[in-house]
Phi, psi and omega in degrees: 000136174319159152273348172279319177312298181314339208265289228261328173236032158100001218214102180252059165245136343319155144304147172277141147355177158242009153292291220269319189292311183293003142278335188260357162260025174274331176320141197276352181273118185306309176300330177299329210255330230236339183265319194266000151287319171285312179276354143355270202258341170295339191270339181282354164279001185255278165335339205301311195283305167280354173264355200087145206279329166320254181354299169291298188304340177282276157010289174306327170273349175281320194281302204310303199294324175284329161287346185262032187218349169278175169245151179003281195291311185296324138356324188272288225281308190309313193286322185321251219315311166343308195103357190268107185260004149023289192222175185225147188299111169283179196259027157297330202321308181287344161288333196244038219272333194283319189295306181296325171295324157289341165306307202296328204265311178308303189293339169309284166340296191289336170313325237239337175281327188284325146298015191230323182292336172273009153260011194231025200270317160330325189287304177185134184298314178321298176290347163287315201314327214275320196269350190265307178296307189286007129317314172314280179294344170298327191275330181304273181335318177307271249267017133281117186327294188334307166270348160349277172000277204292332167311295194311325196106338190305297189262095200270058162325143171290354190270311170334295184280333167290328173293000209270289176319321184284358173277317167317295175325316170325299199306320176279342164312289191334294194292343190278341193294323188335071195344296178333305169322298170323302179310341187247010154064040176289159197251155183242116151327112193272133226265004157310310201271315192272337168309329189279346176253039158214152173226341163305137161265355152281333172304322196255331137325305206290349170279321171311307243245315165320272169005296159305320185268340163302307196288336179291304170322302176310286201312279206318351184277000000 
């Protein structure tokens, strides 16, 4: 079976290459390349468990590579056709098409945690329960008009940039449960202590996001 068959009935089992996915999104129809991106990066938390955790991260990097390499308006089109339905596109949509993407890129995130959790669900209940509430709360806030703004990023609120962290935070929980991780004995900043010398709150985001990037760097190594 093709991957536009497969694509076409819902099913990225076996998984594709990553040749084979980046070549079929050269193709010209936008709704084609846009169904198959949302079932892309949407199937693998459902898939995860018979394709395997390689096989979703491989997926993941593919779908990852093709959103930073896409442009603005393909962008528009993945979350339409995505489905995410949060808020809904005024007739605006293209001016405001950079703003909805940064909405777009937190609810990504939290997609992309809550699958790394479903490979950690053995390790601890405690920490899906945690990525499931903050998920939550993130879509409740979409769908109030009101906080719109500030989801999008326009109003960069300290209540805002605190939702932010706590996805950081998630995410280094995440890396340290990690065997892989473990294995390289990475070290965390203790980051409770450092809260207590800094009260800016951008300062202590733009450190969570060092932090994050420490720690990746160390796994890959």
């Amino acid at each position: 079976m093709s991957l536009i068959e497969r694509i076409d009935r819902n099913r990225i089992h076996p998984p594709p290459g990553i040749e084979e996915v980046l070549n079929f999104f050269k193709l010209k129809s936008m709704r084609r390349k846009c169904n198959a991106y949302k079932i892309l990066r949407y199937s693998v938390g459902k898939e995860c468990k018979r394709i395997g955790e390689s096989n979703a991260i491989l997926i993941g990097r593919v779908t990852n590579h093709l959103w930073n390499t896409s442009t603005s308006q393909e962008k528009s089109e993945y979350i339409n056709l995505g489905q995410i339905n949060s808020f809904t596109f005024d007739s605006n949509k293209d001016e405001m098409c950079g703003n909805c993407i940064g909405f777009y890129q937190i609810t990504r995130m939290i997609t992309i945690i809550i699958i790394e959790v479903g490979f950690l669900i053995n390790h601890s209940q405690t920490l899906k329960r945690e990525a499931d509430l903050l998920r939550q709360e993130i879509m409740t806030r979409a769908g109030q008009s009101y906080q719109i703004m500030e989801i999008m990023g326009i109003n960069e609120s300290t209540e805002i940039i605190e939702l932010r962290r706590r996805i950081m935070r998630l995410e280094l929980k995440i890396l340290k449960l990690k065997p892989r991780v473990e294995e390289h004995e990475v070290k965390f900043t203790n980051l409770e202590q450092r809260d207590k010398e800094k009260t800016n709150p951008v300062a202590k985001l733009d450190d969570d996001i060092k932090e994050i990037k420490k720690a990746y760097s160390e796994k890959e190594s």
